[in-house]
KEKE-3310 file (N, C-alpha, C; in steps of 0.2 Angstrom, whole numbers, plus 5000, padded with zeros to 4 digits):
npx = (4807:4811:4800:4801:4794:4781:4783:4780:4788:4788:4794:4795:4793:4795:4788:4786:4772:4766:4770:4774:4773:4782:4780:4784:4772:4762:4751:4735:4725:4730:4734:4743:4755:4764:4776:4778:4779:4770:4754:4752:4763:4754:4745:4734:4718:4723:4729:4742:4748:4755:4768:4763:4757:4739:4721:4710:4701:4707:4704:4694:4694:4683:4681:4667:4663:4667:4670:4683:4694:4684:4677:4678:4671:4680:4682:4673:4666:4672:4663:4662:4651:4659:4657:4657:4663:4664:4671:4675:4681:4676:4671:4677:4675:4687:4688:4683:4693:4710:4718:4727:4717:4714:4705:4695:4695:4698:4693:4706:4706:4712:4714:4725:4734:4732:4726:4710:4697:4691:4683:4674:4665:4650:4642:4651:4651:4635:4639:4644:4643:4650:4656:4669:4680:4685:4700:4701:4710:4716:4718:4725:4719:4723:4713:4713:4705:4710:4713:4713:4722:4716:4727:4735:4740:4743:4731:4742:4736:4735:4722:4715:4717:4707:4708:4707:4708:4703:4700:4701:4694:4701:4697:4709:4724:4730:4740:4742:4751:4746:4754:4770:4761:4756:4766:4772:4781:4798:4812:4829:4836:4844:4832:4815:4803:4784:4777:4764:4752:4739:4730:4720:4706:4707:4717:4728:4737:4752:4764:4779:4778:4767:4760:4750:4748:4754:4765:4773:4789:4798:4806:4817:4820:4824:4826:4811:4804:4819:4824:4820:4816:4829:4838:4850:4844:4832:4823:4815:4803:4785:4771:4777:4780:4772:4759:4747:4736:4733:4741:4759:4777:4790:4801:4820:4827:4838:4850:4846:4850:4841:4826:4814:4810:4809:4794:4792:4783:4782:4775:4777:4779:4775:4789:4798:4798:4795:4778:4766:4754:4738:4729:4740:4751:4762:4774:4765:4766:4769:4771:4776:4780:4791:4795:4811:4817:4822:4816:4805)
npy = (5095:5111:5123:5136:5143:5148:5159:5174:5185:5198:5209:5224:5235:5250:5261:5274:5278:5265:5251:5234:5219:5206:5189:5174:5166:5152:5148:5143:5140:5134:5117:5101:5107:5110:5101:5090:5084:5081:5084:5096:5105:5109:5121:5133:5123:5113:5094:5082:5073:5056:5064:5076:5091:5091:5097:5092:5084:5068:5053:5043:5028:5014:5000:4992:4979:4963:4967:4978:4965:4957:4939:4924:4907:4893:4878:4879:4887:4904:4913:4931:4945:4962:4975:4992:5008:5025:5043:5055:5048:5045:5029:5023:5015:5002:4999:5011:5019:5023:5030:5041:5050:5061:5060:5049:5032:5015:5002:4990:4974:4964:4948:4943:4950:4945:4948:4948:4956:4967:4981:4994:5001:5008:5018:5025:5034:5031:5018:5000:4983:4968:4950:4942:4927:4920:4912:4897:4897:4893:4910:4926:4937:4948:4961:4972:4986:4996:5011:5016:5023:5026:5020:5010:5014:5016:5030:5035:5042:5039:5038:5034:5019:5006:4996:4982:4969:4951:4938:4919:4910:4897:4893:4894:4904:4919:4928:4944:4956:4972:4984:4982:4981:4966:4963:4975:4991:4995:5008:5007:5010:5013:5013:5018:5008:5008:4996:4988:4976:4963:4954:4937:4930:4935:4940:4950:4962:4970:4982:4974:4975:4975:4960:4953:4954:4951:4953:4959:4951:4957:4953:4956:4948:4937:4919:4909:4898:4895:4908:4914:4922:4924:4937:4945:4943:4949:4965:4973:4976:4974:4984:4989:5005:5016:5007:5001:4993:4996:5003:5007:5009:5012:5003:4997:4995:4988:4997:4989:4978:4978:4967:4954:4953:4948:4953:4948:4942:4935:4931:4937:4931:4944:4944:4942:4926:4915:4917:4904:4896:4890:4877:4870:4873:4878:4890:4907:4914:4926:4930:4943:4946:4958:4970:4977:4990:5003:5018:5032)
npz = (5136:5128:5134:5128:5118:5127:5131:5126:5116:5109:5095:5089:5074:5068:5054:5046:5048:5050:5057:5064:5073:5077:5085:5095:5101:5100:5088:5094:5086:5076:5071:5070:5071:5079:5091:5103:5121:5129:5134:5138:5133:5123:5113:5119:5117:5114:5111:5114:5104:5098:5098:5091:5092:5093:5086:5094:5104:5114:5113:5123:5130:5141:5147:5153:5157:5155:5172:5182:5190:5192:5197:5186:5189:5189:5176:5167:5151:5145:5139:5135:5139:5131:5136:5131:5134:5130:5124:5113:5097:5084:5075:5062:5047:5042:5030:5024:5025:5026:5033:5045:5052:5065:5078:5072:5071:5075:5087:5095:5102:5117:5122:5135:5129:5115:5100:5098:5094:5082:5083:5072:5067:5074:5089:5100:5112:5115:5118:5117:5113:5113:5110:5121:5121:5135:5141:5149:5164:5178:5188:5183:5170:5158:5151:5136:5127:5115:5107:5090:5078:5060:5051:5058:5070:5085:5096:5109:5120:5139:5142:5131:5132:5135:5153:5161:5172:5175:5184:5183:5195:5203:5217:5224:5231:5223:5214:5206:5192:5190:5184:5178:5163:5154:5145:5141:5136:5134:5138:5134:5141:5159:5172:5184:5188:5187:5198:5203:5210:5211:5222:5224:5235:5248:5256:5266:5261:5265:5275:5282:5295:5298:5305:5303:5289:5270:5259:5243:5235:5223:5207:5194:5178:5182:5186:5194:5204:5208:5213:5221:5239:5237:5243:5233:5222:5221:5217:5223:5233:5238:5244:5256:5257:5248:5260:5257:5247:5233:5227:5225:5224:5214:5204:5203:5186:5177:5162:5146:5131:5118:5117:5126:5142:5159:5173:5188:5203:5220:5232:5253:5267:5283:5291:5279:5274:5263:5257:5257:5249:5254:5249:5245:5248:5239:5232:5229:5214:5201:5184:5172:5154:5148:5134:5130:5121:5108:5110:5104)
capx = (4806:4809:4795:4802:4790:4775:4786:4779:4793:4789:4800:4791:4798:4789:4789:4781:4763:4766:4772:4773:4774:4782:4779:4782:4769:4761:4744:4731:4720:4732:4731:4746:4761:4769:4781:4777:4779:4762:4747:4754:4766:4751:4744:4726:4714:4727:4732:4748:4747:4761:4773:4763:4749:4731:4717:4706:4700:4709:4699:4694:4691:4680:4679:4664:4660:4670:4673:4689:4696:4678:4681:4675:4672:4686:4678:4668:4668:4669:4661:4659:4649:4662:4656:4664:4660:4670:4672:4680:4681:4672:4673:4677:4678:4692:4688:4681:4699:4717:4722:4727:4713:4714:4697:4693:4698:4693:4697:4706:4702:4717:4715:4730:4738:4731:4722:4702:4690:4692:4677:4677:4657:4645:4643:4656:4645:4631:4641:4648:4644:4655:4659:4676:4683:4692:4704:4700:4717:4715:4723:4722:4719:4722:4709:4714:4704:4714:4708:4718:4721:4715:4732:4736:4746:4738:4732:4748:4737:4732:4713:4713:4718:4704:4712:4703:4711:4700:4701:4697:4692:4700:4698:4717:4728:4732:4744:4743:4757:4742:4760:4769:4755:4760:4769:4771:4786:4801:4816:4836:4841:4842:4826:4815:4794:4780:4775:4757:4750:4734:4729:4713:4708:4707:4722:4730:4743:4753:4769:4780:4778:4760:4761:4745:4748:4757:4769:4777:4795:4798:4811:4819:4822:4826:4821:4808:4807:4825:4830:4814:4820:4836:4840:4853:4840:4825:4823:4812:4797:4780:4767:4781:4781:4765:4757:4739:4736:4733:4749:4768:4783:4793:4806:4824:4827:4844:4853:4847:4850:4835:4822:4812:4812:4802:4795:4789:4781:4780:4770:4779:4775:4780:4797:4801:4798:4790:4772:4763:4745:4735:4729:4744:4757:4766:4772:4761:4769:4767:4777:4775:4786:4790:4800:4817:4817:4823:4811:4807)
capy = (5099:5118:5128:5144:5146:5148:5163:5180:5187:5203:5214:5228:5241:5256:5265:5281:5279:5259:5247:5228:5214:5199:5185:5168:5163:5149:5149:5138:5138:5129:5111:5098:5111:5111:5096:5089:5078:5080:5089:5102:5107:5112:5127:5135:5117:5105:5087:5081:5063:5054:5070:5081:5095:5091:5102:5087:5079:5062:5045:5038:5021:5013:4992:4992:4974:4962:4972:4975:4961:4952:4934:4921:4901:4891:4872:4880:4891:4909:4918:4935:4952:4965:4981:4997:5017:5030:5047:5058:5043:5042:5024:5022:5007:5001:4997:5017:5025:5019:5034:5042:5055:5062:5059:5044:5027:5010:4998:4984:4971:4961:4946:4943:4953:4942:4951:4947:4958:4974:4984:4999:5003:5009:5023:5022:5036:5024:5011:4993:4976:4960:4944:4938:4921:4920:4904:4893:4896:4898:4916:4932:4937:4955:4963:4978:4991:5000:5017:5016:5027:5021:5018:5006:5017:5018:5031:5035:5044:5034:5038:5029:5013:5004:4989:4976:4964:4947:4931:4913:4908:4888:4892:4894:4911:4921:4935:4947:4962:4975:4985:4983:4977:4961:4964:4982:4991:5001:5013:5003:5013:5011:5019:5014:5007:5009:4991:4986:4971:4962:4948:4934:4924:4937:4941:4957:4967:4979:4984:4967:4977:4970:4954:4950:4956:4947:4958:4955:4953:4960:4950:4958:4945:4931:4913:4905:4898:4895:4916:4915:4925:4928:4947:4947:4942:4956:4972:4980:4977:4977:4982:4992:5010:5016:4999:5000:4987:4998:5008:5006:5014:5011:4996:5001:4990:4990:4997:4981:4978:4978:4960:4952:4952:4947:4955:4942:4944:4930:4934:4934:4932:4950:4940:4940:4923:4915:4914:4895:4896:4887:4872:4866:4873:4881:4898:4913:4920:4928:4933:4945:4947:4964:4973:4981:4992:5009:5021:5038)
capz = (5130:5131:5132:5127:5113:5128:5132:5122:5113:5103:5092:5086:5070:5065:5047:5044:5051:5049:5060:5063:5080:5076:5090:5095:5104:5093:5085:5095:5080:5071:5072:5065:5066:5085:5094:5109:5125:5134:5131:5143:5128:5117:5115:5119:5121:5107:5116:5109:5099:5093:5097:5087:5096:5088:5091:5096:5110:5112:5113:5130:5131:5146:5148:5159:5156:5162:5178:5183:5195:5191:5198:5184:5188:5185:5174:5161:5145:5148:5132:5142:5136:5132:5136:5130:5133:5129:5120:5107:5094:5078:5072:5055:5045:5040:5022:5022:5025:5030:5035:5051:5054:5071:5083:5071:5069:5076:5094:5095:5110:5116:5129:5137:5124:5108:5098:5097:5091:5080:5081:5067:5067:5083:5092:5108:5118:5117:5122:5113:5117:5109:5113:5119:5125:5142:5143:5155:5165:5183:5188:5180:5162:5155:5142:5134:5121:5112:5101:5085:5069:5055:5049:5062:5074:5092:5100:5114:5128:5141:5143:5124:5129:5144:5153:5165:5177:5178:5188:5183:5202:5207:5225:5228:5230:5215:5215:5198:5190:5185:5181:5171:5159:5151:5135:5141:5131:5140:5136:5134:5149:5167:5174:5186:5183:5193:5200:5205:5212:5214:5226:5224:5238:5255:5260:5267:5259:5271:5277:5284:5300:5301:5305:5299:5282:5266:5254:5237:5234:5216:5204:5187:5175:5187:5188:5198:5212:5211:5215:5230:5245:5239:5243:5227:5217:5223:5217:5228:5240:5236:5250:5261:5257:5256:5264:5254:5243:5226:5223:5228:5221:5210:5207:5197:5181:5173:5156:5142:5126:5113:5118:5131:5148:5166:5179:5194:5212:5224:5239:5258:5274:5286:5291:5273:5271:5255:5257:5254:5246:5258:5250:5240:5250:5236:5233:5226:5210:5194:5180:5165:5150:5146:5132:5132:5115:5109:5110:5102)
cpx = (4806:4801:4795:4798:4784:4778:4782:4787:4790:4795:4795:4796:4790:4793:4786:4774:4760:4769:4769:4776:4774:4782:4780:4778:4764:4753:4739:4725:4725:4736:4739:4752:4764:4772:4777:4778:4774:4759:4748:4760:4761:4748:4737:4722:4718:4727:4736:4747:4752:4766:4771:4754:4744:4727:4711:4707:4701:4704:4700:4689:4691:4680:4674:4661:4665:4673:4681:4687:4688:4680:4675:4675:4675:4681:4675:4670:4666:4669:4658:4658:4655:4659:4659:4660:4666:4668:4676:4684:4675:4673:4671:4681:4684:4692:4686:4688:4705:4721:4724:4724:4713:4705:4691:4697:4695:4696:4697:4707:4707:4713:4722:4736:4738:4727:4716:4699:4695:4685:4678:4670:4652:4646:4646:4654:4642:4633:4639:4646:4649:4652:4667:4674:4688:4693:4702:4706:4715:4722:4720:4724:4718:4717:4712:4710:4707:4712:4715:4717:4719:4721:4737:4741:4739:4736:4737:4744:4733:4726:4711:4716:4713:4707:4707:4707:4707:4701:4698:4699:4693:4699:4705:4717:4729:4735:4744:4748:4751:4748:4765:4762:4758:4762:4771:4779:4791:4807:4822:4839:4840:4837:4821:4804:4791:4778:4769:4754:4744:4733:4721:4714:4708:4711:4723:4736:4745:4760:4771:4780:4771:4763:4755:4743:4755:4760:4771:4783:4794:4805:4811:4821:4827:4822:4817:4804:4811:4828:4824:4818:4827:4839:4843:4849:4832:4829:4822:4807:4792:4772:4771:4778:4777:4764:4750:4740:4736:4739:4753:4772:4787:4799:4812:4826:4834:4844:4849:4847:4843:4831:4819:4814:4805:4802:4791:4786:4779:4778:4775:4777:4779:4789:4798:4801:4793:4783:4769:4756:4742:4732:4735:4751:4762:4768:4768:4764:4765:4773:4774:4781:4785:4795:4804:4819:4817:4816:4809:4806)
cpy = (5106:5120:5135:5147:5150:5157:5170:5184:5193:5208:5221:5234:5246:5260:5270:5279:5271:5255:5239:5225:5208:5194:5178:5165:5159:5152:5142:5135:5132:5122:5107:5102:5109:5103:5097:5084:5076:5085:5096:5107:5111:5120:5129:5126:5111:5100:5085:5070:5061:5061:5075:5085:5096:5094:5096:5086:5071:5058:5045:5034:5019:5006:4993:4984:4969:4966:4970:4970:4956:4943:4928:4912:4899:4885:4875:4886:4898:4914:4924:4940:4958:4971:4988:5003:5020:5037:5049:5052:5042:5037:5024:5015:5007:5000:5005:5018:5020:5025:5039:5051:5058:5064:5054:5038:5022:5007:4989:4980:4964:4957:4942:4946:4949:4946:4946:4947:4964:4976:4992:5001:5005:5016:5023:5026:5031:5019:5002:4987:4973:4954:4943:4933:4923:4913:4904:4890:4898:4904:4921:4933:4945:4955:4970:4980:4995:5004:5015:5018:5023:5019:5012:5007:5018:5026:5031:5037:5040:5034:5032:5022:5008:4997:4987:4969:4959:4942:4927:4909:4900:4886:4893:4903:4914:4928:4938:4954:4966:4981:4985:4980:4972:4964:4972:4984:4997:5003:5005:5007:5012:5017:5015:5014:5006:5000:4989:4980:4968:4955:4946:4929:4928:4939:4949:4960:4971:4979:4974:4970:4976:4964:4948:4952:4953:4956:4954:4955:4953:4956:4955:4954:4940:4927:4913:4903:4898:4902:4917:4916:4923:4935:4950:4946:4948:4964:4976:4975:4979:4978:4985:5000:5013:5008:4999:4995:4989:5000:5006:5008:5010:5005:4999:4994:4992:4991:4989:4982:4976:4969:4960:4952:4950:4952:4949:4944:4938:4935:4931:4937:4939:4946:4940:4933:4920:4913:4909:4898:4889:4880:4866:4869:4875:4888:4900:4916:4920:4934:4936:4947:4955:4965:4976:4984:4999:5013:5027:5042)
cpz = (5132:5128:5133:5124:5119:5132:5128:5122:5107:5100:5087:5081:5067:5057:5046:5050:5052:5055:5062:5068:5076:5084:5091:5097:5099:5094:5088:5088:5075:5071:5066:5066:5073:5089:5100:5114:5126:5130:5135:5138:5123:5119:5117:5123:5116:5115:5109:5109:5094:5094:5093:5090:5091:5090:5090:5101:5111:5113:5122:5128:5138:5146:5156:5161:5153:5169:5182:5191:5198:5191:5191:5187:5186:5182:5168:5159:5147:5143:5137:5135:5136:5131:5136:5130:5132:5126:5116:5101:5089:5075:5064:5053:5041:5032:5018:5019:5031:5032:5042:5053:5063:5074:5079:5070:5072:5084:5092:5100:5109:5123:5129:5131:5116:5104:5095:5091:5088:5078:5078:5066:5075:5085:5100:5113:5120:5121:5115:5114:5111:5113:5116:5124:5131:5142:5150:5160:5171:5182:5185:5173:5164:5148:5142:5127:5119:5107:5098:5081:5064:5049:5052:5069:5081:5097:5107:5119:5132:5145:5135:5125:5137:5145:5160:5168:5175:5181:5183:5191:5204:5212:5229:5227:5224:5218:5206:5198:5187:5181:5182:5169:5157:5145:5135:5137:5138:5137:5136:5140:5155:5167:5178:5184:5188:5193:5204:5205:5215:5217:5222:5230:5248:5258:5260:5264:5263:5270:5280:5290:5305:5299:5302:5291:5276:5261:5248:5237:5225:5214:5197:5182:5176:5187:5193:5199:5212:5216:5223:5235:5244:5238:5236:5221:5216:5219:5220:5230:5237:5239:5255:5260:5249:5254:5261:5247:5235:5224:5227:5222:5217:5210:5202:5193:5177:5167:5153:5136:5123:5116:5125:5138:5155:5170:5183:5202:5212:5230:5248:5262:5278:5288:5284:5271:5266:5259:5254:5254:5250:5258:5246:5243:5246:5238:5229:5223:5204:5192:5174:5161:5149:5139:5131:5123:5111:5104:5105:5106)
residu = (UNK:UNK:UNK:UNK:UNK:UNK:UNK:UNK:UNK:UNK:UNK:UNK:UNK:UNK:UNK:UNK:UNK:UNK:UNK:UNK:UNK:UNK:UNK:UNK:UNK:UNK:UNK:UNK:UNK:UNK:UNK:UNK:UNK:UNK:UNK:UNK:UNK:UNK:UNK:UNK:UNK:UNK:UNK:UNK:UNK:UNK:UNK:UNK:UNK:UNK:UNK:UNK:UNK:UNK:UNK:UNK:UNK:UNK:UNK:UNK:UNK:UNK:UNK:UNK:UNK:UNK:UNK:UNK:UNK:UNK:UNK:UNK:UNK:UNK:UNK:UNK:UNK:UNK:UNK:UNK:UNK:UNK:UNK:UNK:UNK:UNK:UNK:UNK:UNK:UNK:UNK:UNK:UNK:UNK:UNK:UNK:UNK:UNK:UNK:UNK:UNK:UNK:UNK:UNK:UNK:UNK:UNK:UNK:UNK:UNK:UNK:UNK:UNK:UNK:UNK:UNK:UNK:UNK:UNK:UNK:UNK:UNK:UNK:UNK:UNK:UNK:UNK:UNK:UNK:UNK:UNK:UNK:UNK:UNK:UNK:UNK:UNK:UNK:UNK:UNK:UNK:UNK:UNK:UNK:UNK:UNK:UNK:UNK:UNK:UNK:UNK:UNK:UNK:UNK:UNK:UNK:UNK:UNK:UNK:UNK:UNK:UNK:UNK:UNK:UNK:UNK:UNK:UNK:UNK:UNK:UNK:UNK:UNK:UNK:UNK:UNK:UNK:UNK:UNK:UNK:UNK:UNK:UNK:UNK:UNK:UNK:UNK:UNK:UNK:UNK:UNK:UNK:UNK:UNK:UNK:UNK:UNK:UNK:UNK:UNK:UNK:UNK:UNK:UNK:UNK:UNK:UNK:UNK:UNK:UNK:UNK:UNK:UNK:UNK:UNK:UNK:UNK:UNK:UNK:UNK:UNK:UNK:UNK:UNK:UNK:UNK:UNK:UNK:UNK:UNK:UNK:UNK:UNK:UNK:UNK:UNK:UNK:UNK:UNK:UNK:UNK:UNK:UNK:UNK:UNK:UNK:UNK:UNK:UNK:UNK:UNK:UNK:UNK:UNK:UNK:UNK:UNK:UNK:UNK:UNK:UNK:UNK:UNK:UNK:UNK:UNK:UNK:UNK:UNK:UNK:UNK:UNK:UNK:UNK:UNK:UNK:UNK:UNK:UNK:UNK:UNK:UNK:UNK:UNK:UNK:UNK:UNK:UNK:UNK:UNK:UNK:UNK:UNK:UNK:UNK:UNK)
# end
C-alpha cells in the first residue's frame, strides 16, 4: 500500500489578512475512515482491523491452560481446564448486540478446529476458565481462542487469536505441523509459507550434518508413505537451515485453484533416510489439511 498520505503535503493561499493550509496528513483522532494493510499504515496510535485503521487497541488472547505442547496420558478421558487471559476485549453477549463494535465481542474455542465453547461473558483480564474435551487420539491436538466481533467476523491480528499445541502421550514418537495451523487458509498464488515442526518422544532436530540429529522432509499435497524419500515429491527440509528445532524457513507451494490441500512431514535420519519410530518401526509423519482460496 502507498503510503504517500504519511507524507505532509501543504498548499497554502493567502486573501487579504486571511489565509488557509490544506494537508493531507490524516486525522489520528478519526477513527473508521483510513485503508490499511498493517497497523504500521495507521495513523497516530489506530491498529488496522479488517483493512480499516481503528483507534483501538486490538484483542490479545492468552491459552495458558493447557500449556503449550503439554503431554496428556494416552487411555482415559481428558476433560481439561481451559484457561484464558488477555486484553483489549470487552465480552459482550451475543444476545446483547450483533454488531461489529470494535474492542468488543466474544471468543470462540476450536479443538482441532471444531468448534466447542463460545464464551461472550467474563472478564478476560482476570482471566477465564472452561471445560473442553481432548479426543483420546494419540498425537497432537490443536486448541485455538479466537476474539471475534459480535457480528461473527474474527478479529485478523494475530495477538487476537491464542493457539496451543498438545499431546495425547502412547509412549511412541510423534511429529506435529505447529505451521501451517490445521485448516489454515492461503492466497491462489504461488508463494511460499512458513513451516514449523514439533517432535514428542526426545529426539534431536538439527542439520543432517549432525548425525545425531533427525530432520523433517516437507511434502505439498502428496500421498503418504507412497512419495517418502522421493526427492520429486519434497518440497523442502525441515531442520537444515537454521538447525534449532523452533523455527525453519519457508517451503514454496504452487499456483491452485480454489479447495483443499496437504502439507505432511515425515521425520529422517541425517542421511536422508526415513526415520522408524522405535517401537513399531514405522515412519514418523503428520499431515494437515490446508485451504487454497481467494483472498482479499
Amino acid at each position: 500500500m502507498s503510503r504517500g498520505w504519511r507524507r505532509r503535503a501543504l498548499a497554502c493561499f493567502g486573501f487579504g489578512l486571511l489565509s488557509a493550509c490544506l494537508t493531507n496528513e490524516p486525522d489520528p483522532d478519526a477513527s473508521g475512515i483510513y485503508a490499511c494493510v498493517g497497523t504500521e499504515d495507521c495513523p497516530g496510535e489506530q491498529a488496522c482491523l479488517q483493512g480499516v485503521c481503528e483507534a483501538v487497541a486490538l484483542p490479545v488472547v492468552t491459552i495458558s491452560s493447557p500449556e503449550d505442547l503439554e503431554a496428556l496420558p494416552f487411555g482415559t478421558e481428558h476433560q481439561e481446564v481451559l484457561s484464558l487471559t488477555g486484553a483489549n476485549l470487552t465480552l459482550r453477549p451475543l444476545s446483547e448486540s450483533g454488531e461489529a463494535v470494535p474492542g468488543e465481542g466474544h471468543i470462540v474455542v476450536f479443538v482441532d478446529e471444531v468448534e466447542v465453547l463460545v464464551i461472550d461473558s467474563g472478564n478476560l483480564g482476570a482471566g477465564i476458565q472452561e471445560f473442553i474435551d481432548i479426543p483420546d487420539t494419540p498425537g497432537v491436538h490443536y486448541i485455538r481462542a479466537q476474539a471475534r466481533l459480535n457480528d461473527g467476523s474474527d478479529y485478523d491480528n494475530p495477538e487476537g487469536s491464542g493457539r496451543n499445541l498438545v499431546w495425547v502421550d502412547d509412549g511412541r514418537e510423534h511429529v506435529a505441523l505447529r505451521r501451517p495451523w490445521l485448516r489454515e487458509r492461503f492466497g491462489l498464488d504461488e508463494q511460499s509459507i512458513e513451516v514449523e515442526i514439533e517432535v514428542l518422544g526426545g529426539m534431536t532436530v538439527g542439520p543432517p550434518s549432525d548425525t545425531e540429529a533427525i530432520h523433517a522432509h516437507i511434502y505439498y499435497d502428496q500421498m503418504l508413505p507412497e512419495c517418502l524419500n522421493i526427492p520429486l515429491c519434497e518440497a523442502g527440509y525441515n531442520g537444515v537451515v537454521p538447525s534449532n528445532a523452533g523455527e525453519f524457513g519457508p517451503i514454496p507451494i504452487p499456483a491452485s485453484e480454489p479447495g483443499p490441500a496437504t502439507i505432511s512431514a515425515s521425520l529422517a535420519e541425517s542421511g536422508h533416510t526415513v526415520y522408524l519410530e522405535e517401537s513399531t518401526m514405522m515412519p514418523v509423519v503428520t499431515e494437515v489439511t490446508i485451504f487454497r482460496e481467494a483472498l482479499p
